[in-house]
Structures are given as C-alpha cells and as structure tokens.
C-alpha positions as CSV (number, residue, x, y, z in Angstrom):
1,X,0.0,0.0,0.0
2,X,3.3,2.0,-0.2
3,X,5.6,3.3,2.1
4,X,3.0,6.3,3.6
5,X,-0.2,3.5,3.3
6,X,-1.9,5.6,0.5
7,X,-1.9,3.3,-2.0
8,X,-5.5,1.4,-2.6
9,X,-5.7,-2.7,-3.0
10,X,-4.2,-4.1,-6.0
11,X,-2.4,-0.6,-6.9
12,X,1.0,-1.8,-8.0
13,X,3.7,0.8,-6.3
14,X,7.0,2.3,-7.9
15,X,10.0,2.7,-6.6
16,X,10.7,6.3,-5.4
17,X,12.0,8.8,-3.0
18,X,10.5,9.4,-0.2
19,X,10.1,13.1,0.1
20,X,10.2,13.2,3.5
21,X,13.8,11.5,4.1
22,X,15.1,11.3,0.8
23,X,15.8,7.5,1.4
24,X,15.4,5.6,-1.4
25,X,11.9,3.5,-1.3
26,X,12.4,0.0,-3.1
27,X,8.9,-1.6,-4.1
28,X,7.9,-5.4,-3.2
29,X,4.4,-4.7,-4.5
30,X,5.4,-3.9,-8.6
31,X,7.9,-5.2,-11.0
32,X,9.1,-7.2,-7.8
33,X,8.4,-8.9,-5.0
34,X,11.5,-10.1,-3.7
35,X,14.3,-8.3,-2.6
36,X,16.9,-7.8,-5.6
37,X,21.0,-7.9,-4.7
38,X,21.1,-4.3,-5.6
39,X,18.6,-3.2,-3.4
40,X,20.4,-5.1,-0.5
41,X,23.5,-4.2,-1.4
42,X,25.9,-1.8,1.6
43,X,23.4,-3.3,4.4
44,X,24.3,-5.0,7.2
45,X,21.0,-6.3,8.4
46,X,17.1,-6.3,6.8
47,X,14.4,-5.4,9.2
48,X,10.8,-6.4,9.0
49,X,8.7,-3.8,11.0
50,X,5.0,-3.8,9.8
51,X,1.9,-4.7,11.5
52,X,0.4,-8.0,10.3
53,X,-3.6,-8.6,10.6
54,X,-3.1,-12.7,11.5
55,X,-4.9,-14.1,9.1
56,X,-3.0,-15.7,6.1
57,X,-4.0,-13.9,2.9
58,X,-2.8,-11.0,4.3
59,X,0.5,-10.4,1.7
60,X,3.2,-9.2,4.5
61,X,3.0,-12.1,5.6
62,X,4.3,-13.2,1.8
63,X,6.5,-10.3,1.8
64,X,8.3,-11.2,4.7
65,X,9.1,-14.5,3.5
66,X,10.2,-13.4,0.5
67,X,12.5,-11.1,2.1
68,X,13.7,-13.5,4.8
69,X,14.8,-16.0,1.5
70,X,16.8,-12.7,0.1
71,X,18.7,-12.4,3.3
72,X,19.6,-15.8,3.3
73,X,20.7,-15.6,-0.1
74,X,23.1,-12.6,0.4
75,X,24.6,-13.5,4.2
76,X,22.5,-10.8,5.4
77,X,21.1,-11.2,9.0
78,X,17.5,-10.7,9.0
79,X,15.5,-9.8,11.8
80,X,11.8,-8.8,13.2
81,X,10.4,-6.3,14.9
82,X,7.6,-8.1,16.1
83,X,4.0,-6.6,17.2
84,X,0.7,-8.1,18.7
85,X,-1.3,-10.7,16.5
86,X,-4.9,-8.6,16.3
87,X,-7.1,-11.3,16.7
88,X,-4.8,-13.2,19.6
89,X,-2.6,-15.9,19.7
90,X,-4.6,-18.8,21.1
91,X,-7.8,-19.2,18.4
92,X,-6.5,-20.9,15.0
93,X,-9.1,-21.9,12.4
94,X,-9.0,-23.1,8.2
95,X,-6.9,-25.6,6.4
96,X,-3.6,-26.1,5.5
97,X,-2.5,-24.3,2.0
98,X,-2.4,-28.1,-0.2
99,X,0.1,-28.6,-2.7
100,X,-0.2,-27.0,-6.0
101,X,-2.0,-23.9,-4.5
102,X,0.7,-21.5,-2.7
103,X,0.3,-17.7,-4.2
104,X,0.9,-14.2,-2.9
105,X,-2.3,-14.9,-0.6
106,X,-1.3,-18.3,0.5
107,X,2.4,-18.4,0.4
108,X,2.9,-20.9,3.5
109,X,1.0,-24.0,4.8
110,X,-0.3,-22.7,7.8
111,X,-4.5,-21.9,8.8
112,X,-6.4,-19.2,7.4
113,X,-6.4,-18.0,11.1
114,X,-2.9,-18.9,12.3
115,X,-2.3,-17.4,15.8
116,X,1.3,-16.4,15.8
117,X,3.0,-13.3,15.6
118,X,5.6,-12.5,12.6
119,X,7.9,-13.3,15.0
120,X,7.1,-16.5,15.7
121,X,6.3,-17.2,12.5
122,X,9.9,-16.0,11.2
123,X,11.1,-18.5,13.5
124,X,9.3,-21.1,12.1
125,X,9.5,-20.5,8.4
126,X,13.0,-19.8,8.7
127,X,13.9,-23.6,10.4
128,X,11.4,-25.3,7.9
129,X,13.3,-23.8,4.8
130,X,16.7,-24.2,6.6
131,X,17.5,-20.5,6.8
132,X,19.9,-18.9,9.2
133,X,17.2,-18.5,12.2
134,X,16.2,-14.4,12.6
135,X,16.6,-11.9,15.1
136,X,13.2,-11.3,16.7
137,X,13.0,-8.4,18.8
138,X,10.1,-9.5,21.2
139,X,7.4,-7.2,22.9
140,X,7.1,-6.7,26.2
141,X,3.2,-7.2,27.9
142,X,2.0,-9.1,25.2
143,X,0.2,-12.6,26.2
144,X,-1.9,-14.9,23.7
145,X,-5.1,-14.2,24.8
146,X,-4.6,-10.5,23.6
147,X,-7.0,-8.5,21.5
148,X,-5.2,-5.7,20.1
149,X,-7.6,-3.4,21.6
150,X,-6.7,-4.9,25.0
151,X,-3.1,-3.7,24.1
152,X,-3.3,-0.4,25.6
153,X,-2.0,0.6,21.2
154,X,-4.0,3.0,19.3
155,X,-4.9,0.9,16.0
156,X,-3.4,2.0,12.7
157,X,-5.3,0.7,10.0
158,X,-2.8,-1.8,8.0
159,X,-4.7,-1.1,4.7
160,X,-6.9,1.3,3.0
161,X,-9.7,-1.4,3.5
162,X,-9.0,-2.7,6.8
163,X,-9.7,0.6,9.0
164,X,-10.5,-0.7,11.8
165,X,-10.3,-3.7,14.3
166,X,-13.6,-4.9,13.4
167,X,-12.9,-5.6,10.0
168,X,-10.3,-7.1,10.8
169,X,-12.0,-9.8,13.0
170,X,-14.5,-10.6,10.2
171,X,-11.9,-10.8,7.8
172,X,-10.7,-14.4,8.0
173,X,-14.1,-15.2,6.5
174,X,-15.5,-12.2,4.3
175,X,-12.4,-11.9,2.5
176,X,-13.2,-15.7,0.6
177,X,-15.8,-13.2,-1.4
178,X,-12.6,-11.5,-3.2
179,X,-12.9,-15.1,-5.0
180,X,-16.5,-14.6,-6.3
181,X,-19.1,-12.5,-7.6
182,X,-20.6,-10.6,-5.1
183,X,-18.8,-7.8,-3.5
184,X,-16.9,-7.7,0.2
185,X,-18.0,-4.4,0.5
186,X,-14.9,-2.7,-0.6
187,X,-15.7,0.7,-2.0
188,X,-18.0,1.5,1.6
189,X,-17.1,2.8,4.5
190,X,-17.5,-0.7,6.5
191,X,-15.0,-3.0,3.8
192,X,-15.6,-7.0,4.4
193,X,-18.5,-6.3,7.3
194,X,-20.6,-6.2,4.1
195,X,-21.0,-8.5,1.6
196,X,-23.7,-8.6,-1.2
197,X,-25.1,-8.3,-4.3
198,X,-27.3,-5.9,-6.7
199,X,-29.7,-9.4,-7.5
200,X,-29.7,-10.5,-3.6
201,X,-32.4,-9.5,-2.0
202,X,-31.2,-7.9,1.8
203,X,-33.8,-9.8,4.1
204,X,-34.2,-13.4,2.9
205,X,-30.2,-13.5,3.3
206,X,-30.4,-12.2,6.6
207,X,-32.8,-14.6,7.3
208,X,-31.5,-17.0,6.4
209,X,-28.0,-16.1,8.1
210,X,-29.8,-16.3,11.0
211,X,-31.5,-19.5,11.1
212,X,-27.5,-21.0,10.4
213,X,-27.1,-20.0,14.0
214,X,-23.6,-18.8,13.7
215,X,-22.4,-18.6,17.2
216,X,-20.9,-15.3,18.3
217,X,-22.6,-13.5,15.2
218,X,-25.3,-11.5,13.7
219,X,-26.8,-10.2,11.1
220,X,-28.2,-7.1,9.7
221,X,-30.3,-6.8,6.2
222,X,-28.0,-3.9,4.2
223,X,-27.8,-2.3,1.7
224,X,-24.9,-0.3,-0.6
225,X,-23.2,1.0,-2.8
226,X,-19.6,0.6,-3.1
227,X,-17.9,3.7,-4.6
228,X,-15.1,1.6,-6.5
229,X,-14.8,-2.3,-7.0
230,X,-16.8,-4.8,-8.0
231,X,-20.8,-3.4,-8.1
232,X,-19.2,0.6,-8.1
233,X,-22.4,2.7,-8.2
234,X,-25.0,0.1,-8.1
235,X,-27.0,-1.2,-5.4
236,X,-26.2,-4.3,-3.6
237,X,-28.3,-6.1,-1.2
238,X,-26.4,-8.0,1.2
239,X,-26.1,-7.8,4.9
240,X,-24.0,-6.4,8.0
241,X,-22.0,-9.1,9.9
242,X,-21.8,-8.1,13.5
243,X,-19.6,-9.8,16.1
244,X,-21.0,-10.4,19.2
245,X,-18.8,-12.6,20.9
246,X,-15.5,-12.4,19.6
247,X,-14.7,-15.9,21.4
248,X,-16.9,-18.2,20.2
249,X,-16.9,-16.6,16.7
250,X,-15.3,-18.9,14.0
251,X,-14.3,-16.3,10.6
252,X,-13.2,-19.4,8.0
253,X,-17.0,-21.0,9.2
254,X,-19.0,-17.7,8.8
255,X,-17.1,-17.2,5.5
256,X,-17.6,-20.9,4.5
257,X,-21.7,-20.0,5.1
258,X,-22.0,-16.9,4.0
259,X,-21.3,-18.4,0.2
260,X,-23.1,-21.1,0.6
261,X,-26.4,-19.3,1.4
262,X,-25.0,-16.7,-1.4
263,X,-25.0,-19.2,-4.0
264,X,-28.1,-20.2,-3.5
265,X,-29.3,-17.1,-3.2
266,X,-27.8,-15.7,-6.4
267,X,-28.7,-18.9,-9.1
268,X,-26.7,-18.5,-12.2
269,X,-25.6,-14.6,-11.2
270,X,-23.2,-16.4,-9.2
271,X,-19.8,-17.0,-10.2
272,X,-16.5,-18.0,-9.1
273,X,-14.0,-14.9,-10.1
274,X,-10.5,-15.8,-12.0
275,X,-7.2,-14.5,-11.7
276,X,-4.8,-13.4,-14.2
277,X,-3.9,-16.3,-15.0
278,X,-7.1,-18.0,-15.0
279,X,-7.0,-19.4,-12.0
280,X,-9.6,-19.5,-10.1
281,X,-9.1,-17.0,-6.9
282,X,-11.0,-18.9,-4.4
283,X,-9.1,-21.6,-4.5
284,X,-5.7,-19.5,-3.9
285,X,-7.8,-17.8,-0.6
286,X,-9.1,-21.0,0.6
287,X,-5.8,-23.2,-0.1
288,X,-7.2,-25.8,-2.6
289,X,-10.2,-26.3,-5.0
290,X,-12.5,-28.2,-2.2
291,X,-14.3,-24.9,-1.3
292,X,-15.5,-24.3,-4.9
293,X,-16.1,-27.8,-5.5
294,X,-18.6,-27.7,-2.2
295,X,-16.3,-30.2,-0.2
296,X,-15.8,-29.1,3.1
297,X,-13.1,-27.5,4.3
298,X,-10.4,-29.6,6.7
299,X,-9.7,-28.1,10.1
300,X,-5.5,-28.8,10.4
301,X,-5.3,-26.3,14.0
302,X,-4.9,-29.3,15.9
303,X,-2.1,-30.8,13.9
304,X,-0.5,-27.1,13.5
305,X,-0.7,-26.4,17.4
306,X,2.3,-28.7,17.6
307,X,3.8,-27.9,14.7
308,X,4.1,-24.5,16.0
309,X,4.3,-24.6,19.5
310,X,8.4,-24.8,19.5
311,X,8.4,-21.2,17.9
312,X,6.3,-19.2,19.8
313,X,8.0,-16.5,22.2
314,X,4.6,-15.5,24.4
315,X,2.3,-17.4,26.9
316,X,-0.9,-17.3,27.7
C-alpha cells in the first residue's frame, strides 16, 4: 500500500524517493516482490517492521518470506520487529495451504487464522526452509489471549480497507468473497462487514443467516453502494456481519456460510471470479479447490498447534 499506506488494493507501487527522508523507497508490491541484490547491497541487516492482521491472505506475511529467502541468499542477518497478532494468539481456524495452490495470498501452509505473531512465525518458516534462524525483537506485555484493543495501542489501520479492528476480526471469512461475484463491501465505509449483491435480495439473506445459528454472530439486512470495485455505483443487497462474541466466533466458518447461502441465493448470477492467470481465486484464498467444489473444508489447528508450539515467544 506503499511506504506512507496511501496506496489502494491491488495498486501496484514504484519505486521512489521518499520526500520526507530522501531514502530511497524499493517496491515489493510492482515489478518485484522479492528483494533484488542491488537493493540489498551496503546493508548489514534487513528489518521487517510492519503490523500483520493474523490471518494468512494477508501479503506481509508473503512479503516477509520473500525477504527472509533474500537475506539468506546474500549473508544478510534478518530480523523482526515483532507486534501483537490482532485477533490473539490462542484461536486458529481453516486448512492447510495443499500442494499446487501456494500464491501471494497463500504463500505458506499454515490456517487461514494462524495465531502467531511474525515473529514466531519467522522462526518457524525460517527452520522449515533451513535459513539462518532471525533476530526477533520481542514485545514486552503481550500474552496470547490479547485483542489488540486490550493492548493499551492505538490501532493503525494496516490497509486502505481494513480501518478498523472490526474488520479485521470478520476478515478471516469475508475476505473468501474477493474469490467470487458478489462484492466484500470494498468501496463503503464498513469494507468485508458487508458482503452482497445488486440481485440479492437484503432480508431473505439475513434470514436466512440467522436460522444458520452462527455462534458469536449476527446479522443485519444492508444495503450499498460501493464507490469503487466490483458493483461501483449500483445497489447491492447483502447484509452487515456483527460480532457479538468475539470468542466463540469462527471467521473461516462464517465465510464458509456466508457463500453457501450466497450461491443459492444468487442462481446463475453467481460465479467464481478468475485471476490473471485463469485461475480460479477462491481456490488461492481457501488453499485448494475443495471450497469451490462444495467439499468441506479440513480443520489442520490441531495438527499445527504442535507444529508450532516450538516457535512461539509468548504465553498465555
């Protein structure tokens, strides 16, 4: 989103000078999103200091990984600067990214909703690949079962779309409608609390939202018009996820739901959006093809709770 956050989704960024500093600003989010030599070339050490939002489509995440590999490939020590997980470090939820199916939004095999900090997960990408194990610089007061409102922090929204916390807690699920037809409410001023349609009709999906019995969420009959992306200027009828519980509430299930009852709500207006490439998004989001083939999805916390637990640097 470049170097001052200004730059909307998908927006590829230039390299620049930043007119502030006058430091030279090298893009991973353009012609390339690895580190080249030249960038890296007089440094001593690469930092990674950005807020992540804990859920794996986010693409610093991917970024970090590719810069991690750079380091390693030019003897540079590479270390983290890490900061709270938003959603906690306890909760994981979603499969595995399957074989054939890593992208920019899936880049590692770990859950949708994956618990760790960068940190941690630093430390564990870097002794899976066999790279030189990173600095992390850990924080102090953070435990596991930390919201990052409970972090005393002011929140700085880590993308145009993601303003605030609660978009960020519904994101893990909302975000799977970036793979479809119907808009994820980007282009309104409450991005991936709405999703809809201009063909769904506001209060049957509500309805029937409500009789899935989603625990820890509601729903509210909406409707809006997104401003830019997918729908800009028309109506959509959707609805308004709430979270009322926070603990109970499962994202990757509500997402999982939400398309379900969307699909059969929408007939042939549905469809299942393509990349550049022609491959189909959803299944880069969800991790495999199952989702958009109706299988269900396979829960692999259990099996990445130990896989994990030699890496993390907080209790609970």
């Amino acid at each position: 989103h470049g170097v001052r956050g200004d730059a909307q989704a998908g927006a590829l960024v230039v390299d620049a000078t930043d007119a502030r500093t006058g430091l030279p600003v090298f893009s991973l989010y353009g012609a390339t999103e690895k580190p080249m030599p030249e960038m890296l070339a007089g440094l001593d050490a690469l930092l990674f200091d950005i807020q992540d939002i804990g859920v794996r489509y986010g693409t610093y995440l991917s970024t970090m990984i590719a810069a991690m590999e750079a380091a390693a490939e030019n003897s540079l020590r590479f270390a983290v600067l890490d900061r709270p997980n938003p959603l906690g470090g306890i909760a994981m939820e979603g499969p595995l990214v399957e074989e054939g199916y890593a992208s920019f939004v899936g880049a590692y095999p770990i859950p949708i909703r994956h618990g760790m900090t960068l940190g941690e997960l630093a430390r564990l990408i870097a002794f899976e690949r066999g790279w030189p194990e990173p600095v992390v610089a850990p924080m102090d007061g953070w435990t596991r079962g930390m919201w990052f409102d409970q972090t005393g922090l002011p929140w700085v929204q880590v993308s145009p779309n993601l303003p605030t916390l609660d978009s960020v807690t519904v994101y893990a699920g909302s975000c799977l409608f970036e793979g479809t037809s119907l808009s994820e409410g980007r282009g309104t001023t409450r991005p991936f609390e709405y999703v809809g349609a201009p063909w769904i009709d506001p209060f049957t999906f509500a309805g029937r939202m409500a009789r899935a019995a989603l625990a820890g969420y509601a729903f509210r009959p909406a409707s809006f018009t997104p401003t830019f992306s997918k729908h800009a200027g028309s109506v959509c009828g959707g609805v308004q996820i709430y979270v009322l519980d926070r603990e109970l509430a499962q994202p990757v299930a509500l997402g999982v739901e939400l398309i379900r009852v969307a699909q059969e709500l929408s007939g042939s207006a549905f469809d299942w959006r393509l990349n550049d490439r022609g491959v189909p998004f959803i299944d880069l989001l969800s991790g495999s093809d199952r989702l958009r083939l109706g299988e269900p999805l396979p829960s692999d916390a259990q099996a990445f709770a130990e896989r994990r637990a030699p890496f993390l640097l907080y209790s609970e």
